[in-house]
PDB file of N, CA, C and O in Angstrom:
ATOM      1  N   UNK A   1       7.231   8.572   2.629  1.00  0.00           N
ATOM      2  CA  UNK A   1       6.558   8.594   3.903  1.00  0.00           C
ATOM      3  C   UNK A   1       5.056   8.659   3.656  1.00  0.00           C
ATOM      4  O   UNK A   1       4.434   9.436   2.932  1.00  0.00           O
ATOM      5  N   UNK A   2       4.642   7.719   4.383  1.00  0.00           N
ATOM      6  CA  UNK A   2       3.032   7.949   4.402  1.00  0.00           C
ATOM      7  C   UNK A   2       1.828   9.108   5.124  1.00  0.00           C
ATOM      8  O   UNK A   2       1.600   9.331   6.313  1.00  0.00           O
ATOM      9  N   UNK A   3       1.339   9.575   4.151  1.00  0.00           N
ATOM     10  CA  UNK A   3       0.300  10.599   5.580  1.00  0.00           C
ATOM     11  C   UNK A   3      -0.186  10.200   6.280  1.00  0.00           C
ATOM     12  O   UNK A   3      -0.247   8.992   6.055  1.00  0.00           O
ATOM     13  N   UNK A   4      -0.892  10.568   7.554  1.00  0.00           N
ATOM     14  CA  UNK A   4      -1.810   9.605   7.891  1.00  0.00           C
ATOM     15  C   UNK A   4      -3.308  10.205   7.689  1.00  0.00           C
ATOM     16  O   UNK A   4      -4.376   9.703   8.038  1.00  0.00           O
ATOM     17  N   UNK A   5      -3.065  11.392   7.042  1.00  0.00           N
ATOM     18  CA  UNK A   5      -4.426  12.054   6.419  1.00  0.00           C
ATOM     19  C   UNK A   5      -4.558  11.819   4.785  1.00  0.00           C
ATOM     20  O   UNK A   5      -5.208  12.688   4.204  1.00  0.00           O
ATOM     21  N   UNK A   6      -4.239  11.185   4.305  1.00  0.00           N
ATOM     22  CA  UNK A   6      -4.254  11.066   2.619  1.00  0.00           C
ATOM     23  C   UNK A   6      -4.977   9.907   2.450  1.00  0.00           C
ATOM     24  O   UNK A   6      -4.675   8.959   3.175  1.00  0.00           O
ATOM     25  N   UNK A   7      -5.960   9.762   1.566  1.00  0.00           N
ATOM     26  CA  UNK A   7      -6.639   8.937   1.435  1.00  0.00           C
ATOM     27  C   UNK A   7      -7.488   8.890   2.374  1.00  0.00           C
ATOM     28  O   UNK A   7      -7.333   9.281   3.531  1.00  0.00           O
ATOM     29  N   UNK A   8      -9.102   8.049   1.541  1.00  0.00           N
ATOM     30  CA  UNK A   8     -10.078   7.567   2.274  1.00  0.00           C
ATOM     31  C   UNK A   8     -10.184   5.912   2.698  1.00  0.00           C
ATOM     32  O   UNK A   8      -9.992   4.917   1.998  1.00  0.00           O
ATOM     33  N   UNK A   9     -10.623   6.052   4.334  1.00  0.00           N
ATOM     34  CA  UNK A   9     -10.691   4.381   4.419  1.00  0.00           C
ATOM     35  C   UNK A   9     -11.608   3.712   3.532  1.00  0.00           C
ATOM     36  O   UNK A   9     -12.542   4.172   2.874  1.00  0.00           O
ATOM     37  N   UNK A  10     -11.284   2.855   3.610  1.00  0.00           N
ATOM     38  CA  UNK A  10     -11.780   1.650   2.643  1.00  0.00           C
ATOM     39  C   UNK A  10     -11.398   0.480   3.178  1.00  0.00           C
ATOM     40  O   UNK A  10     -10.699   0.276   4.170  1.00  0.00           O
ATOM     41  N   UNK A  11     -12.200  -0.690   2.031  1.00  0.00           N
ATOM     42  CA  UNK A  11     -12.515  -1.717   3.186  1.00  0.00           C
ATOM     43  C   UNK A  11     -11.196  -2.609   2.065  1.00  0.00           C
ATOM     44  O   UNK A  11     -11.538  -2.386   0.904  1.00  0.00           O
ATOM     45  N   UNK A  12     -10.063  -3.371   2.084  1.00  0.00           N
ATOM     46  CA  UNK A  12      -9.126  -4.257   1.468  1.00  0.00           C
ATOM     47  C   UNK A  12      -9.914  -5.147   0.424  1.00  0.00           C
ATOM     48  O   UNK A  12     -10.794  -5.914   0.816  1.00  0.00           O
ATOM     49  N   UNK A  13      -9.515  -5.008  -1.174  1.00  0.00           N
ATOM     50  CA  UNK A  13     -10.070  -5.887  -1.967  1.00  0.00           C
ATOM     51  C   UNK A  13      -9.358  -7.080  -2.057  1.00  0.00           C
ATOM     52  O   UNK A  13      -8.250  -7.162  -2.588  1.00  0.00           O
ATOM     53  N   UNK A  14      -9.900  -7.910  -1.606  1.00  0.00           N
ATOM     54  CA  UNK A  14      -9.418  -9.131  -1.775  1.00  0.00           C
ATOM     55  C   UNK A  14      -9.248  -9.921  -2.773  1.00  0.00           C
ATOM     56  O   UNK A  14      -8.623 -10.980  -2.714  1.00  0.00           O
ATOM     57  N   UNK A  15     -10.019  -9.273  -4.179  1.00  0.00           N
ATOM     58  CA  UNK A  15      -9.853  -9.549  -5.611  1.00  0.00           C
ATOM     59  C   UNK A  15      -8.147  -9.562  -5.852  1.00  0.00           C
ATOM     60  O   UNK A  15      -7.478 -10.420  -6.427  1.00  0.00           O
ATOM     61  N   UNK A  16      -7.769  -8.480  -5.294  1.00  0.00           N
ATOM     62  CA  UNK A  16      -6.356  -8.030  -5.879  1.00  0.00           C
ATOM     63  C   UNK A  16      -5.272  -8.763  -5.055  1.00  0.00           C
ATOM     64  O   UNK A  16      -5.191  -8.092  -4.027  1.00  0.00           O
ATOM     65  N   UNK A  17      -4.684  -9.451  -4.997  1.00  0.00           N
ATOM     66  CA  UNK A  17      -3.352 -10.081  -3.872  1.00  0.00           C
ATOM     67  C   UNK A  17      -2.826  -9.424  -3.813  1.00  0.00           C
ATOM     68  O   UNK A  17      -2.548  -9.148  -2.646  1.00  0.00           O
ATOM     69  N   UNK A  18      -1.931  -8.207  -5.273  1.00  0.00           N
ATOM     70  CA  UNK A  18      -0.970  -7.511  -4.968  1.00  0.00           C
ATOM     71  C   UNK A  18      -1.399  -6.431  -3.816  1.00  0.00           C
ATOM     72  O   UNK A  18      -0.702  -6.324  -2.807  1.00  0.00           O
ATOM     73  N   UNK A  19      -2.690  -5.556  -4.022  1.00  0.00           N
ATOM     74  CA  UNK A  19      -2.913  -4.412  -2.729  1.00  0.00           C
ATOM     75  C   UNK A  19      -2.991  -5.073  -1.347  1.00  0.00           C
ATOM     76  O   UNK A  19      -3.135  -4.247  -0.446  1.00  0.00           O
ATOM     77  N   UNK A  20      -2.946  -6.060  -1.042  1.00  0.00           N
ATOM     78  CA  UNK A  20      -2.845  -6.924   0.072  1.00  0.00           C
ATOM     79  C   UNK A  20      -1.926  -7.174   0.536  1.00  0.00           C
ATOM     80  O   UNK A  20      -1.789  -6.803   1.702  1.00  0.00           O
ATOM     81  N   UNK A  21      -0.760  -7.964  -0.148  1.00  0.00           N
ATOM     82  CA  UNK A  21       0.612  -7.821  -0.240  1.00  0.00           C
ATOM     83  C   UNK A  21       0.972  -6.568   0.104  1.00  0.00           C
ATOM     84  O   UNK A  21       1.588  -6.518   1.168  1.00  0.00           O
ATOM     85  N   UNK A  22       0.755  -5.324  -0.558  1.00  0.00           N
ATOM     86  CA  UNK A  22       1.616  -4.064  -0.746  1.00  0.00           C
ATOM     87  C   UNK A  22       1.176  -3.153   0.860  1.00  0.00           C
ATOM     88  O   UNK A  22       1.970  -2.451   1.486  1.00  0.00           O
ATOM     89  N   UNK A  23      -0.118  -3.390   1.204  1.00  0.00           N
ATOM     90  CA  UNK A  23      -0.876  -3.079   2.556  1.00  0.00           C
ATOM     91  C   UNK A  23      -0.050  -3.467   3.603  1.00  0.00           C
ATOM     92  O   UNK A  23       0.520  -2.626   4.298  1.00  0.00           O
ATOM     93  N   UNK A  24       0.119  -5.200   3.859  1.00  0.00           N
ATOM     94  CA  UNK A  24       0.579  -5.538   4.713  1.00  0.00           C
ATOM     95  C   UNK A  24       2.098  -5.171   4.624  1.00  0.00           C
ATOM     96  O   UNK A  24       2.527  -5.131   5.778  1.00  0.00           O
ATOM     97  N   UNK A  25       2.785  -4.973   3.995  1.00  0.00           N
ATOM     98  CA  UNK A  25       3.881  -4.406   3.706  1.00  0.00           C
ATOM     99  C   UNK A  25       3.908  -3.410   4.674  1.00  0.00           C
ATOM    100  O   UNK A  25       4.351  -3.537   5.816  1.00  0.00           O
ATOM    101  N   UNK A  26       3.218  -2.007   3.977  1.00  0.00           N
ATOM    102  CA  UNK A  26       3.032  -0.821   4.503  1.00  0.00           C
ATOM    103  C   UNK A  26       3.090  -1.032   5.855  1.00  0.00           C
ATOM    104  O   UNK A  26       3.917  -0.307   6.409  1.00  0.00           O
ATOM    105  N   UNK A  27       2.447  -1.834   6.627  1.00  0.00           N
ATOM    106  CA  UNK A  27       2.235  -1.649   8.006  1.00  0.00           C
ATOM    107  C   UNK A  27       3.197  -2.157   8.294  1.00  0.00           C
ATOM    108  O   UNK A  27       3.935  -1.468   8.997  1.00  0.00           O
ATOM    109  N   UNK A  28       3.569  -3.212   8.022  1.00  0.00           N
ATOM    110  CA  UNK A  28       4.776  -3.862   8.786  1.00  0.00           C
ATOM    111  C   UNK A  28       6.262  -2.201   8.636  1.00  0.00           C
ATOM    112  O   UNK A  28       7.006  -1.681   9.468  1.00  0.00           O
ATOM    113  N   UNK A  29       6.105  -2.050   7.706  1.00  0.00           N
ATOM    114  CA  UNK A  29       7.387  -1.236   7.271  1.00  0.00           C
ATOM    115  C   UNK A  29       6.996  -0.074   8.542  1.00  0.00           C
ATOM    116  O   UNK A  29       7.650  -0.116   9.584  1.00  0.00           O
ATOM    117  N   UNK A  30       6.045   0.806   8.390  1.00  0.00           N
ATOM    118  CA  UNK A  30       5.675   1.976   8.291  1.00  0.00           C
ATOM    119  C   UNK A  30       4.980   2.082  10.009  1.00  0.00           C
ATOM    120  O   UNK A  30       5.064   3.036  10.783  1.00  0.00           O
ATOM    121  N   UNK A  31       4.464   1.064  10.172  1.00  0.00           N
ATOM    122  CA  UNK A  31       3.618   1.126  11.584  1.00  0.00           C
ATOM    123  C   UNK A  31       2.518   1.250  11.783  1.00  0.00           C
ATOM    124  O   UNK A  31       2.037   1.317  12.914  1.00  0.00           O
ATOM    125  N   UNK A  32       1.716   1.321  10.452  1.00  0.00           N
ATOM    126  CA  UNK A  32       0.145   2.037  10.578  1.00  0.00           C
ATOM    127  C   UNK A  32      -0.313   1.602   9.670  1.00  0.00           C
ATOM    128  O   UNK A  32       0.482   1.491   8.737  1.00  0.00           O
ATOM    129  N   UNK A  33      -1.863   1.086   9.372  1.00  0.00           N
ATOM    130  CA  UNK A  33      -2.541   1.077   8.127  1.00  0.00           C
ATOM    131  C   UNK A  33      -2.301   1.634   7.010  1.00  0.00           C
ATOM    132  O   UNK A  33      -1.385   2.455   7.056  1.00  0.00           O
ATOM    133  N   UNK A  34      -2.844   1.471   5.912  1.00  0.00           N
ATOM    134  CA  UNK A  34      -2.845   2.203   4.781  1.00  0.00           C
ATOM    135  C   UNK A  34      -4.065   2.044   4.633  1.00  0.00           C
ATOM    136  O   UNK A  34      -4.808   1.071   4.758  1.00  0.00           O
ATOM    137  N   UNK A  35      -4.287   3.640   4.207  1.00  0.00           N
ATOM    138  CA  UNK A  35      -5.969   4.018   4.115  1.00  0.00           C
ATOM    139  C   UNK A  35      -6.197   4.444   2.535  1.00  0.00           C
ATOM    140  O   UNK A  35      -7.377   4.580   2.215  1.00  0.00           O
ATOM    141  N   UNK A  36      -5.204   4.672   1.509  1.00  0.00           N
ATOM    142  CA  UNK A  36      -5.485   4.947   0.727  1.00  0.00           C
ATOM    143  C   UNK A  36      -6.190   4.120  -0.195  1.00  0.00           C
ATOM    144  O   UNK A  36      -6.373   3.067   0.417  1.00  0.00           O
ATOM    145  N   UNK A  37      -6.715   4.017  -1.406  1.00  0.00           N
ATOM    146  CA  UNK A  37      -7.910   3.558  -2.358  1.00  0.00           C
ATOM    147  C   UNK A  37      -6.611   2.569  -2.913  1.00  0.00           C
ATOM    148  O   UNK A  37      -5.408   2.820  -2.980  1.00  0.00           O
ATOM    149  N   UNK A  38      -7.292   1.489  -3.234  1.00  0.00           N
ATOM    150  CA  UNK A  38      -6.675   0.260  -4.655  1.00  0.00           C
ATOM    151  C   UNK A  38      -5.756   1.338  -6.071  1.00  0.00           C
ATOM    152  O   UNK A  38      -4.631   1.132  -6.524  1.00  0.00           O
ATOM    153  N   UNK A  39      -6.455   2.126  -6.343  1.00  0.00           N
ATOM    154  CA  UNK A  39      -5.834   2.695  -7.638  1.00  0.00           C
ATOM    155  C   UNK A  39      -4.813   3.236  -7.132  1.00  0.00           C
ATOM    156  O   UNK A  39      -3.794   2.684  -7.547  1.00  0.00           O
ATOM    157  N   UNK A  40      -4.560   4.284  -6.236  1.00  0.00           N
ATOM    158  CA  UNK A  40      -4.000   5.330  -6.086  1.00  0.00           C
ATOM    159  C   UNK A  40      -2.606   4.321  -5.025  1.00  0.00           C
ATOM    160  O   UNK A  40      -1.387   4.425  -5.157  1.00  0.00           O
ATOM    161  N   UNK A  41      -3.075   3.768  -4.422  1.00  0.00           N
ATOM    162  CA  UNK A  41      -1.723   2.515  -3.634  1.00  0.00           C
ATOM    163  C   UNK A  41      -0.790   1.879  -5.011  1.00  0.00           C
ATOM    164  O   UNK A  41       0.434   1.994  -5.089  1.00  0.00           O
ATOM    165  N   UNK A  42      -1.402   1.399  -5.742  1.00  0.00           N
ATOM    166  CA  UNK A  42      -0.927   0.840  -6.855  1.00  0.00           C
ATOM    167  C   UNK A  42       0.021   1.808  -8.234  1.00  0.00           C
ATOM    168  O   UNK A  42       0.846   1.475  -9.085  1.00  0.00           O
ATOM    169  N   UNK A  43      -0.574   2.961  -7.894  1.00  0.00           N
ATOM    170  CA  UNK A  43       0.414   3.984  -8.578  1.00  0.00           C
ATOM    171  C   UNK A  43       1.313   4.504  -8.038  1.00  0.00           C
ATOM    172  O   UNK A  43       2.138   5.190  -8.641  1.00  0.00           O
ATOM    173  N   UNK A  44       1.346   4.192  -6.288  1.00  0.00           N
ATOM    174  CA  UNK A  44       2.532   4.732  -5.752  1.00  0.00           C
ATOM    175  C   UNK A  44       3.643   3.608  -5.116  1.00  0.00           C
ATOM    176  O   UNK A  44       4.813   3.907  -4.875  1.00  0.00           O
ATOM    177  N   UNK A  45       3.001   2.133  -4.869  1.00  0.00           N
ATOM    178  CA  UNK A  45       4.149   1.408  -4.431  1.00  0.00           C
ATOM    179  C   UNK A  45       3.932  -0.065  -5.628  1.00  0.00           C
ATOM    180  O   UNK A  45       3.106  -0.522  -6.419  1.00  0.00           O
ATOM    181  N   UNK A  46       5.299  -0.344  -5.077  1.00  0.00           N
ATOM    182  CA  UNK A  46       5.111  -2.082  -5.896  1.00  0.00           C
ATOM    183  C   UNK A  46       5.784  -3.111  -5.137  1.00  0.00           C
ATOM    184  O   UNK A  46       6.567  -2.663  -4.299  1.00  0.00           O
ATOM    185  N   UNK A  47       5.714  -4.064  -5.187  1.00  0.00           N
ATOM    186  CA  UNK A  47       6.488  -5.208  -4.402  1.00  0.00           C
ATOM    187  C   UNK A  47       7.730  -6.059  -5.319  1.00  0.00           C
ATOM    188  O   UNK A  47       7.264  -6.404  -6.405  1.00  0.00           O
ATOM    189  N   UNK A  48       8.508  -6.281  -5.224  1.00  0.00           N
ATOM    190  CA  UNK A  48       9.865  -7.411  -5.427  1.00  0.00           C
ATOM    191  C   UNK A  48       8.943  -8.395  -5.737  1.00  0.00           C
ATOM    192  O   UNK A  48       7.737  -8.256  -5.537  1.00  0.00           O
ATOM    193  N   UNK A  49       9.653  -9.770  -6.404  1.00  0.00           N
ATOM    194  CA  UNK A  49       9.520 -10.842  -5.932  1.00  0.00           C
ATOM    195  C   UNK A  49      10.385 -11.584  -4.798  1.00  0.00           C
ATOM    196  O   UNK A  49      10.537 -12.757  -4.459  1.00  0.00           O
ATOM    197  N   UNK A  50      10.784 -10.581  -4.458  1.00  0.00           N
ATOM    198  CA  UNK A  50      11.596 -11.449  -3.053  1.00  0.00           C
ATOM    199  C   UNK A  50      10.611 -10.530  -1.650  1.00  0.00           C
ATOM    200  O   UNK A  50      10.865 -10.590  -0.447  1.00  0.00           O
ATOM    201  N   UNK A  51       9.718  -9.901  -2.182  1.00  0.00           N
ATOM    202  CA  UNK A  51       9.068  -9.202  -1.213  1.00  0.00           C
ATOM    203  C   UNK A  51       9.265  -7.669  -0.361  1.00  0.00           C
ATOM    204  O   UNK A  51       8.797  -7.138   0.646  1.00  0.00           O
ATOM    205  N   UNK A  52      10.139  -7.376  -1.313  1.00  0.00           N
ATOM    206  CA  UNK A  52      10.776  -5.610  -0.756  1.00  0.00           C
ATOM    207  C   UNK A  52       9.405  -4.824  -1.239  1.00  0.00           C
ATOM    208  O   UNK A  52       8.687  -5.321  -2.107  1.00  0.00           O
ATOM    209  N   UNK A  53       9.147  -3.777  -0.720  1.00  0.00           N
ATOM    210  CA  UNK A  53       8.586  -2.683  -1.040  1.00  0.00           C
ATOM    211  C   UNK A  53       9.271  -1.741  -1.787  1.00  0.00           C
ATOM    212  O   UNK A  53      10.365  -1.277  -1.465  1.00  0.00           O
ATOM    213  N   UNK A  54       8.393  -1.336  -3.174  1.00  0.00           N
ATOM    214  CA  UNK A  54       9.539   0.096  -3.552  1.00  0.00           C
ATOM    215  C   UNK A  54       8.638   1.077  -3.756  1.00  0.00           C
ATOM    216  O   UNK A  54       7.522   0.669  -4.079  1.00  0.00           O
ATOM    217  N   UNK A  55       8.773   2.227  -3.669  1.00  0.00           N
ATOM    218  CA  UNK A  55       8.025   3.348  -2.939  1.00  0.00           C
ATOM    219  C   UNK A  55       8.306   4.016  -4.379  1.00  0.00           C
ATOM    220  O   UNK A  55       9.416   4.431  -4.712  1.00  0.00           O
ATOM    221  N   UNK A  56       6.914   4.074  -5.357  1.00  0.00           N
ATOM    222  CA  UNK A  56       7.167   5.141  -6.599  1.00  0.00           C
ATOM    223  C   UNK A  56       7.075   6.733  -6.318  1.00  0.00           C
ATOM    224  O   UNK A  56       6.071   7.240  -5.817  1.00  0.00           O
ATOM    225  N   UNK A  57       8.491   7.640  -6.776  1.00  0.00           N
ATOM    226  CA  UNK A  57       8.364   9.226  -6.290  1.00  0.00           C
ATOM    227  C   UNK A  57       8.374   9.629  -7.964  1.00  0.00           C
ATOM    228  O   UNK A  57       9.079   9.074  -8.806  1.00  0.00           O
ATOM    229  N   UNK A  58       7.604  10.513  -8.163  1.00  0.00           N
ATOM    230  CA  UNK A  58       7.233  11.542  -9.184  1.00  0.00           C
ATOM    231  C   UNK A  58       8.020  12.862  -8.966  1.00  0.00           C
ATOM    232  O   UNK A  58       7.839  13.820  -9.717  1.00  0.00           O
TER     233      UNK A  58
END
């Protein structure tokens, strides 16, 4: 589940496809932006190649 207090906004790097991919994901899935930073998104989710979201838990 996403917070909606975790993380700072930031503006989408468009360098990266995957945090773009994994963003629009988030919202579609989840209902809301994702505000968290490039690094810290990328250590917690990943995408399929068929396009699933998988949600990394520690």
């Amino acid at each position: 589940m996403i917070s909606q207090n975790e993380g700072v906004r930031c503006q989408m790097n468009d360098d990266n496809p995957g945090t773009f991919q994994i963003r629009q994901k988030i919202s579609e899935v989840f209902g809301g932006e994702c505000t968290m930073n490039d690094d810290l998104l990328l250590k917690r989710y990943r995408m399929t190649s068929d396009g699933d979201l998988i949600v990394i838990v520690r």
